[in-house]
TORMIPA-68589 format. One record per residue: residue number from 0; x, y, z of N, C-alpha, C in turn. Coordinates in steps of 0.05 Angstrom, whole numbers. Layout:
<nodes>
num	n.east	n.north	n.up	ca.east	ca.north	ca.up	c.east	c.north	c.up
NUM	X	Y	Z	X	Y	Z	X	Y	Z
...
</nodes>
This chain:
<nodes>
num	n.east	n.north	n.up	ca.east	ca.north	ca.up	c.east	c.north	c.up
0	-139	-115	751	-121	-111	728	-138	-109	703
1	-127	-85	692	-143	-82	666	-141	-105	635
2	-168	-114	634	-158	-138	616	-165	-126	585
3	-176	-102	571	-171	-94	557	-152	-76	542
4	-146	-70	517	-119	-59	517	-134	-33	495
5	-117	-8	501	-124	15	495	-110	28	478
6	-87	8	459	-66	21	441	-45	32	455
7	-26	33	441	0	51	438	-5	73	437
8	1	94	458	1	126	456	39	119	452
9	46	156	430	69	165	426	85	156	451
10	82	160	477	100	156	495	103	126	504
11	101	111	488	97	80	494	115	72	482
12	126	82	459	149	68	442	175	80	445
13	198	64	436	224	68	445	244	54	419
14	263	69	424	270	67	393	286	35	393
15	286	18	381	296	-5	372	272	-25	384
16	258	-16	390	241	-34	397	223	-57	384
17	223	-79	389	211	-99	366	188	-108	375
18	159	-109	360	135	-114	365	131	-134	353
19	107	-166	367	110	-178	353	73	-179	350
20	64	-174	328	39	-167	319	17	-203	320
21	5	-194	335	-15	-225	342	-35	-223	316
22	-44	-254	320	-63	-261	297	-49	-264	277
23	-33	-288	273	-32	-296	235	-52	-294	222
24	-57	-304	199	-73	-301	184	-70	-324	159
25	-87	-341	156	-87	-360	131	-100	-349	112
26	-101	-343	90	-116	-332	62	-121	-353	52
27	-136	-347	35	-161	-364	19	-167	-353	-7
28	-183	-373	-17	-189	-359	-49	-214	-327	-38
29	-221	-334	-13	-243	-318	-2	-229	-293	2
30	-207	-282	2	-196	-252	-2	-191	-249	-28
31	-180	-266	-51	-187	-245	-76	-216	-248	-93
32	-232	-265	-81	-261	-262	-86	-269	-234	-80
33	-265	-228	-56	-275	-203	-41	-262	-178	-52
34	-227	-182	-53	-211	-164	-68	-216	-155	-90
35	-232	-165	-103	-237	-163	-138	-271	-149	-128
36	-279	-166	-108	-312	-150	-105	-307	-120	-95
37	-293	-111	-82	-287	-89	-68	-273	-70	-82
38	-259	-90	-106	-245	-56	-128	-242	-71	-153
39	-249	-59	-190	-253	-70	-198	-228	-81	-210
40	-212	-93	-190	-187	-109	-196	-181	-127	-222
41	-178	-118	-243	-167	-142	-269	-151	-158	-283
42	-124	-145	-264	-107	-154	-273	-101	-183	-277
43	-97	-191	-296	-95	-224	-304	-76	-235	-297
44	-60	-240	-284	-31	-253	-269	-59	-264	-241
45	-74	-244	-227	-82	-248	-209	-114	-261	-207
46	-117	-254	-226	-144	-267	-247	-150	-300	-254
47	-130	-306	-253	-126	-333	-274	-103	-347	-259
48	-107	-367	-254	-86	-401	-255	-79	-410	-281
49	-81	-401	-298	-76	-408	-323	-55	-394	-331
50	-69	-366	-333	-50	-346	-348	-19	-342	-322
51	-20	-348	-298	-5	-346	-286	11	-372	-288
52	2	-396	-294	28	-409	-297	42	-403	-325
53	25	-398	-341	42	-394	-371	56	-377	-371
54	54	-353	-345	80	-330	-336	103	-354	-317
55	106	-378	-317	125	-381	-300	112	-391	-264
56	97	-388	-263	78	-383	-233	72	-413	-227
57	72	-431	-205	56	-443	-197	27	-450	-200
58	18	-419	-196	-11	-408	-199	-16	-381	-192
59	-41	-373	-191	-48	-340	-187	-46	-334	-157
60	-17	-323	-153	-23	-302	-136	-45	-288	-118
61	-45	-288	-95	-62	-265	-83	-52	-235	-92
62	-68	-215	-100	-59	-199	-106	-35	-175	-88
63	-24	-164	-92	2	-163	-86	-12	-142	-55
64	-27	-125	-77	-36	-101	-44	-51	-123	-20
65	-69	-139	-35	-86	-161	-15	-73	-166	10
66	-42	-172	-2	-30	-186	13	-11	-173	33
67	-13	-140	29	0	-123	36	-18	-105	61
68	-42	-116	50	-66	-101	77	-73	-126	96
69	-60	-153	91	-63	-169	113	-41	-157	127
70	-20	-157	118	5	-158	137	-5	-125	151
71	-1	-106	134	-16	-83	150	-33	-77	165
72	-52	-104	165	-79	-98	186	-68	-110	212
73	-45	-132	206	-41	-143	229	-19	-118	253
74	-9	-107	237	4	-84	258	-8	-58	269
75	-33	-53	265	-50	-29	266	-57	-31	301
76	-65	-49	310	-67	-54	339	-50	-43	356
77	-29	-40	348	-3	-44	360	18	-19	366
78	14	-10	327	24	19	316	6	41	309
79	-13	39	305	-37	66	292	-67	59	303
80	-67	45	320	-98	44	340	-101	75	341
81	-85	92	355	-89	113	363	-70	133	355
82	-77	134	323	-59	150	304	-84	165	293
83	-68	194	294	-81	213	286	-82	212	255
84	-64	195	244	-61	197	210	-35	179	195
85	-37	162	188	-8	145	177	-10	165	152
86	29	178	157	37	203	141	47	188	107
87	63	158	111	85	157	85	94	127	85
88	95	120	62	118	97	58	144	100	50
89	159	80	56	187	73	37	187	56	41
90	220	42	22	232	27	23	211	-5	26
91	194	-1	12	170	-29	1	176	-50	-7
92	183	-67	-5	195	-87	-23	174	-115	-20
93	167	-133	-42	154	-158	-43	168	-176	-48
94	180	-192	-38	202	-206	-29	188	-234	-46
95	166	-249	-42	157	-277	-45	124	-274	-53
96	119	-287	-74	91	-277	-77	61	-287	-52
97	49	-283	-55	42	-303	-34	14	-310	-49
98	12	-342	-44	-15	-353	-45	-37	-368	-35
99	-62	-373	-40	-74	-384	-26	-63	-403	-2
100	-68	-404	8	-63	-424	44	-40	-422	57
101	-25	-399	43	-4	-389	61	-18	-372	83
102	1	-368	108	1	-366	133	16	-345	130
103	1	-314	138	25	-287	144	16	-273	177
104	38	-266	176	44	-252	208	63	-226	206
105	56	-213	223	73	-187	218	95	-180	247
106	117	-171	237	127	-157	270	143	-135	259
107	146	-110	271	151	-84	270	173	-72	292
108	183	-69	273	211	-53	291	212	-25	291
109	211	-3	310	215	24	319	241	39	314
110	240	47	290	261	58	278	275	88	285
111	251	97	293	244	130	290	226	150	313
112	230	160	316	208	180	334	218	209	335
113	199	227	340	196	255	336	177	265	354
114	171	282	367	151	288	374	149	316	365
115	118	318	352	110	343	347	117	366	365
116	116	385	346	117	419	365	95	425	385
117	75	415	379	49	423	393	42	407	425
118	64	384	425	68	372	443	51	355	449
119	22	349	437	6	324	431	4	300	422
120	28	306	399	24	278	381	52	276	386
121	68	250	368	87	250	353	90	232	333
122	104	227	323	113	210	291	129	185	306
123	116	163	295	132	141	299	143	135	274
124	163	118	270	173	113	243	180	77	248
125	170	60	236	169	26	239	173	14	216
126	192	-7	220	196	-16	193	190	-53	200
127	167	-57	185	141	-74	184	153	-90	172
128	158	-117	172	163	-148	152	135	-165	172
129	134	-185	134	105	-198	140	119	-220	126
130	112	-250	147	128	-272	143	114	-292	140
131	117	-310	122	103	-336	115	99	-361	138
132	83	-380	134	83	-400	153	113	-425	160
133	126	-417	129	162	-421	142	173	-406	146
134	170	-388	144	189	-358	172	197	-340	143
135	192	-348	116	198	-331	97	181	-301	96
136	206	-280	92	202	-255	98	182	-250	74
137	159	-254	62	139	-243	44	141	-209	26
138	147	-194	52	146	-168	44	162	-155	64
139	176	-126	63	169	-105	77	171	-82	75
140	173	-58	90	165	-35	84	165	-15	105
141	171	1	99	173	26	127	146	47	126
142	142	49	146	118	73	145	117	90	173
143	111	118	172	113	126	193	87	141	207
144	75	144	224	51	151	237	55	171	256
145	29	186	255	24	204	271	1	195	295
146	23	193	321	-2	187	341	0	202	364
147	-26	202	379	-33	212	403	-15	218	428
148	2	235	439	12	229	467	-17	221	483
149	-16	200	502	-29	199	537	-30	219	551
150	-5	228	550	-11	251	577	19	266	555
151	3	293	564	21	313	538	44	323	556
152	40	319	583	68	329	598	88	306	596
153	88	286	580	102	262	583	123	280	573
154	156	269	580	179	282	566	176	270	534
155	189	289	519	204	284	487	222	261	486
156	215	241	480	243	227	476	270	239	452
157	294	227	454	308	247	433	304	235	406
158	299	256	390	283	254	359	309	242	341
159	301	219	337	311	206	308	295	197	288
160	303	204	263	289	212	245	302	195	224
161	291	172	214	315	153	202	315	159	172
162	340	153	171	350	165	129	342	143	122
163	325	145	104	311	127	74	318	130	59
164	322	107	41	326	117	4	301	117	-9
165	302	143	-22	280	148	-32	269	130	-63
166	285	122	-68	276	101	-88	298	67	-80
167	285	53	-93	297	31	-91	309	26	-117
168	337	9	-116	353	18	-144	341	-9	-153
169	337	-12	-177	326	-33	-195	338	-55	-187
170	355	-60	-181	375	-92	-181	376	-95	-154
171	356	-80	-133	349	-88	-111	317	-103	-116
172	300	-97	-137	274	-109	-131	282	-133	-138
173	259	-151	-126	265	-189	-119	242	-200	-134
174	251	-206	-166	229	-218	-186	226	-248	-182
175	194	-253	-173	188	-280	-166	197	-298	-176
176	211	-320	-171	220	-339	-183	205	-356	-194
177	212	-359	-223	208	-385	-250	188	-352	-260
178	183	-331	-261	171	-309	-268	180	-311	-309
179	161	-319	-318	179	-305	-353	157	-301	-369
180	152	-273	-380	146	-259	-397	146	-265	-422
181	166	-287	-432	169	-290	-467	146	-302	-484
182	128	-305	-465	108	-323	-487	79	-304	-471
183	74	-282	-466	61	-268	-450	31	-265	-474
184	9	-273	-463	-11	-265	-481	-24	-246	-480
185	-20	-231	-493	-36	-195	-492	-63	-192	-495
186	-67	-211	-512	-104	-201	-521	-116	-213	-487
187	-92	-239	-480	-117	-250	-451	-115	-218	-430
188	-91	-203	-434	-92	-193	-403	-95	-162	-409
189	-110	-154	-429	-137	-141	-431	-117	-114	-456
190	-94	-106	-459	-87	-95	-470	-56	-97	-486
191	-55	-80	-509	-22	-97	-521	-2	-75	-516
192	-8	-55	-501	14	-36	-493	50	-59	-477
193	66	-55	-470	84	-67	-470	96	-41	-460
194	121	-58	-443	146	-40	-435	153	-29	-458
195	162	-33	-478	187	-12	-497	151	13	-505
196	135	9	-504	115	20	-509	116	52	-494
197	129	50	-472	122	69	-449	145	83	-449
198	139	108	-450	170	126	-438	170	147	-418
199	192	149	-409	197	166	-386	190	192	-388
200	162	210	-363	154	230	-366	134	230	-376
201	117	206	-394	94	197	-398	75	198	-382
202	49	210	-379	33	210	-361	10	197	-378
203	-13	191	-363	-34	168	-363	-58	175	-350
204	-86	182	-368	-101	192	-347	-115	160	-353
205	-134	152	-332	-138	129	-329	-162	134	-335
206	-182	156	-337	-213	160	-350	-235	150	-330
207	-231	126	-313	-254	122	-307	-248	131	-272
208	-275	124	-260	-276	133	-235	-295	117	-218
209	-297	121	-193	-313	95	-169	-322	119	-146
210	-351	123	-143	-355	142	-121	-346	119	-94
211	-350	129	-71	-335	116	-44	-357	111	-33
212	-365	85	-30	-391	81	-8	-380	69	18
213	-393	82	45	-392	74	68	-386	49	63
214	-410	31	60	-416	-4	59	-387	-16	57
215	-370	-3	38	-357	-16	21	-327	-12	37
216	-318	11	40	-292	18	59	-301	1	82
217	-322	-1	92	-329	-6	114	-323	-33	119
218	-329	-50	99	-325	-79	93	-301	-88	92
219	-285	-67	80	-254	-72	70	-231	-67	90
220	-243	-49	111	-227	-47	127	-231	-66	154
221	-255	-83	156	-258	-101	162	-237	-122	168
222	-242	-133	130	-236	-154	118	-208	-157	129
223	-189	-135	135	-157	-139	131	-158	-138	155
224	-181	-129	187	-173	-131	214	-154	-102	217
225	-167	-88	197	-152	-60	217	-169	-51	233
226	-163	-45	258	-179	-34	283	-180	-6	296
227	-164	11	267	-162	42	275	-183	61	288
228	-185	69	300	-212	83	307	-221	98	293
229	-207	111	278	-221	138	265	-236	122	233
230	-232	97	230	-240	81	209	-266	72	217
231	-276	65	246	-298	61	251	-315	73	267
232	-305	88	285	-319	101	306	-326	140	289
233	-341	143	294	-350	171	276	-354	191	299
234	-349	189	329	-344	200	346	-318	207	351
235	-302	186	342	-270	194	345	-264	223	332
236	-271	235	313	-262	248	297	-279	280	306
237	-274	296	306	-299	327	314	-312	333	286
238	-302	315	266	-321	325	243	-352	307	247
239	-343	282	258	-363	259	260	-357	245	234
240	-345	245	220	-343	223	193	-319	204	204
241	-323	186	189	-306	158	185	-290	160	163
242	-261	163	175	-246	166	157	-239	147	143
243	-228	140	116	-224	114	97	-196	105	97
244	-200	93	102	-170	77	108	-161	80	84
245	-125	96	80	-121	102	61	-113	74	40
246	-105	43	49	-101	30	34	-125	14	12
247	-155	28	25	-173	28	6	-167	53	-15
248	-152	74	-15	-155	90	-29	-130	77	-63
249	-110	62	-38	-87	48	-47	-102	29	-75
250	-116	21	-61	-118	-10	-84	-147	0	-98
251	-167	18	-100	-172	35	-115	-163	48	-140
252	-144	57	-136	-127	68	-156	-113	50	-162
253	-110	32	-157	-90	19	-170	-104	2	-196
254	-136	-9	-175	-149	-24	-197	-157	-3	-223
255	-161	23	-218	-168	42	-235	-147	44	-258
256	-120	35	-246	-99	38	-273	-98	28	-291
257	-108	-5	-292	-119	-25	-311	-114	-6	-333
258	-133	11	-327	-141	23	-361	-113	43	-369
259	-105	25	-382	-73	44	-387	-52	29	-382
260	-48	16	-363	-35	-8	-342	-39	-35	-340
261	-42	-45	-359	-58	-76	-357	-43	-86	-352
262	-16	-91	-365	4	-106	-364	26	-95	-343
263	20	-73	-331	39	-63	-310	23	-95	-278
264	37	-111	-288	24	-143	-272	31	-138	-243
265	65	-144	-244	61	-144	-205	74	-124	-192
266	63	-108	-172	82	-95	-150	104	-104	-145
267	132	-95	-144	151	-104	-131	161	-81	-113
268	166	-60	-115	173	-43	-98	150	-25	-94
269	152	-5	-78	144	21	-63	156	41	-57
270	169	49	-68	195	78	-61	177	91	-40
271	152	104	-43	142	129	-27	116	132	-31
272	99	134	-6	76	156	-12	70	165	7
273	43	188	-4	34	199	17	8	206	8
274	-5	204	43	-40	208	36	-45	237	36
275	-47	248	13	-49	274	13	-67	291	28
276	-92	280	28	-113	292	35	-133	269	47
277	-151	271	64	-171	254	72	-196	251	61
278	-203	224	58	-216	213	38	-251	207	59
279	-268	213	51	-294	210	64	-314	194	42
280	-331	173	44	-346	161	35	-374	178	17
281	-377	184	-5	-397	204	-23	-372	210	-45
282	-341	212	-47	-327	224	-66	-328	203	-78
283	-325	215	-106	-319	194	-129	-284	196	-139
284	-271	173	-141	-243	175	-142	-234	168	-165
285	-209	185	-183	-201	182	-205	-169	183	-201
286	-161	172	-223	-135	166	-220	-116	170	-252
287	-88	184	-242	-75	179	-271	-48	178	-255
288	-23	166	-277	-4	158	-271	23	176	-290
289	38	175	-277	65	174	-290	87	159	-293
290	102	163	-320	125	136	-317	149	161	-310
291	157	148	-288	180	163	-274	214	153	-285
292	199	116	-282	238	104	-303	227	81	-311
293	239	68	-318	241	41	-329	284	22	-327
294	271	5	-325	296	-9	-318	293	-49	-333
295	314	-54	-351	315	-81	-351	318	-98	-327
296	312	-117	-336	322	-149	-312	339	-154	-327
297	341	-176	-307	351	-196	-323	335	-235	-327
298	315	-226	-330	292	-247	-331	276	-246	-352
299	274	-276	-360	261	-272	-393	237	-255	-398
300	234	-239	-416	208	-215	-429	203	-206	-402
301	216	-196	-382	209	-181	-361	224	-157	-358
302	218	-136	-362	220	-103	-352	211	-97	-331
303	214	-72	-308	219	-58	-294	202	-26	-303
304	187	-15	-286	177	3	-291	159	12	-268
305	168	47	-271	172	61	-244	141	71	-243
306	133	86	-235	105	94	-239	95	111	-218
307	94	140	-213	73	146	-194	41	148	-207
308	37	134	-181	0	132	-186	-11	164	-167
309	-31	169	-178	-43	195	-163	-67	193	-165
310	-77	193	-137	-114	191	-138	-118	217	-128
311	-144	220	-137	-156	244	-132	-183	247	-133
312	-197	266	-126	-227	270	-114	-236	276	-146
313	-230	272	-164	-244	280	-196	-229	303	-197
314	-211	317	-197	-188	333	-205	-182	337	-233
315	-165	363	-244	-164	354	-267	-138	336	-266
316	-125	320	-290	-108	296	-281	-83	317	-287
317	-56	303	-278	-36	317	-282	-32	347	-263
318	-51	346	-246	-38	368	-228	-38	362	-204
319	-14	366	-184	-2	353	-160	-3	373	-146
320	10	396	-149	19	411	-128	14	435	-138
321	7	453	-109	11	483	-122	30	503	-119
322	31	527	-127	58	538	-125	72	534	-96
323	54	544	-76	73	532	-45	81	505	-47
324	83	484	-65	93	461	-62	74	440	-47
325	55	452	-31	43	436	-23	21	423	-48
326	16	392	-33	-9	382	-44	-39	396	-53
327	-46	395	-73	-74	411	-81	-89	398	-66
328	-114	415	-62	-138	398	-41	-149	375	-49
329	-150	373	-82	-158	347	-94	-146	323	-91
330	-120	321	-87	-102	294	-88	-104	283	-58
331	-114	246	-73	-120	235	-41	-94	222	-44
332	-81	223	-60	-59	197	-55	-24	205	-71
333	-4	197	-65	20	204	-90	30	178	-74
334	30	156	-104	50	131	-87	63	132	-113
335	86	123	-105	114	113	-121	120	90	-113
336	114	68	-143	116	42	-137	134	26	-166
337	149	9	-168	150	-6	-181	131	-29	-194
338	142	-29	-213	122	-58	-226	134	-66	-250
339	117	-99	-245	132	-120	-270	119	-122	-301
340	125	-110	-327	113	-110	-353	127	-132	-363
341	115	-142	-395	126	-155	-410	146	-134	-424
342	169	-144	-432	186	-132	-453	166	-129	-485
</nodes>
């Protein structure tokens, strides 16, 4: 009996099916040590025990993606070992912040499936919750993948294709509790821009940039226990490169927004993205943003604000698409995410 395991091929999953993803995981101050070494992460909610209780906090947060590539690494075994490419998100949500010496675990439910035309691959569609060491739901989020058939004469299962909302309506995101903004100090958290500051259709080039070193993806995709092949093996792929796990491209750009974004503090939603293009270790990555909406709370000096982030290979900023609608070759990334500002 075979005692190693070889992933999920497309014909392995079945729709309602519930996975329950091994290896919890305890965090430590030793992931946003690393998190901050690995991208130049600044945001001060996540920075500081100080400045985070004077927001209302206990203390500082693990940072929101940190905590979003544990729960993600823990389902990759399971769902995208042998994925040709994770296509998209929705429906994201950060439910509970999470901090040091909490305990996360992931399990994934099979929402969706399609199988390609070409009769090789197909699209799984999973909707991922990552749960604390008291069974509290942390996060979750839908994403759907492109993986390998086993054997290509396997039959099609019948294709459902599940309806998402493409945005999440404001008075669905879940602002951390004792969270308040009214006494927020600007000079500590690096800039005095503010919600009423920002308006809708506003774009943001972020100016600076980070070339991609092997060492570094390499470490990172480590660190979270993703075990994709095409992330480590440089045989998997006919180009021979190691592809970069797009949630390094994720928290990249995100740290890149600082400049422009300081006070855009925590993730709460994820409406959508997609990895536009594949990312290889030698590019240098730049990023600019848009404000798509804005929305009140109802929580002291706390606003709501929509934002697509866009990374790209050094591009000029502000261009997405070309006339066919498709993605330009430059753009590695288009996420649509929520986040928490001071009023």
């Amino acid at each position: 009996m075979a005692k190693t395991n070889p992933g999920r091929f497309f014909e392995d999953y079945t729709l309602g099916q519930v996975i329950e993803h091994a290896v919890p995981r305890t965090v430590s101050g030793g992931e946003r040590a690393l998190y901050h070494a690995l991208y130049p992460a600044r945001h001060a909610l996540y920075s500081s025990d100080a400045f985070a209780q004077a927001s209302g906090l206990p203390k500082s947060p693990i940072d929101d993606l940190a905590a979003f590539h544990v729960v993600f690494g823990k389902t990759v075994p399971d769902v995208s070992l042998n994925a040709v490419a994770n296509l998209g998100y929705a429906e994201g949500r950060w439910l509970k912040p999470v901090y040091e010496g909490d305990t996360l675990r992931s399990t994934s439910e099979v929402i969706g499936l399609k199988q390609n035309s070409n009769g090789k691959t197909g699209v799984v569609y999973v909707r991922t919750r990552g749960m604390n060491q008291n069974d509290d739901v942390v996060m979750e989020y839908v994403r759907w993948v492109m993986v390998r058939k086993r054997d290509v004469d396997a039959p099609a299962p019948e294709t459902v294709v599940p309806a998402l909302n493409k945005v999440i309506a404001a008075e669905d995101l879940v602002i951390p509790e004792g969270l308040d903004f009214s006494n927020y100090n600007f000079a500590l958290s690096g800039e005095a821009h503010r919600w009423g500051d920002y308006e809708v259709g506003e774009t943001i080039d972020h100016v600076d940039g980070v070339t991609l070193e092997e060492a570094e993806h390499m470490l990172a995709t480590r660190l979270w226990q993703n075990t994709a092949k095409v992330h480590f093996d440089a045989t998997f792929r006919p180009d021979g490169q190691r592809l970069i796990y797009g949630g390094h491209i994720i928290s990249l750009a995100r740290a890149l927004s600082f400049n422009g974004l300081a006070n855009a503090q925590m993730i709460v939603g994820l409406n959508g993205g997609a990895h536009a293009n594949p990312a290889f270790s030698g590019l240098t990555v730049k990023a600019w943003s848009e404000v798509l909406d804005k929305a009140e709370t109802n929580v002291p000096g706390v606003g709501a604000i929509r934002l697509r982030l866009v990374a790209t290979k050094g591009g000029a900023p502000f261009e997405l698409r070309g006339e066919d609608g498709k993605y330009l070759p430059d753009v590695l990334l288009d996420l649509d995410y929520w986040a928490l500002m001071p009023i």
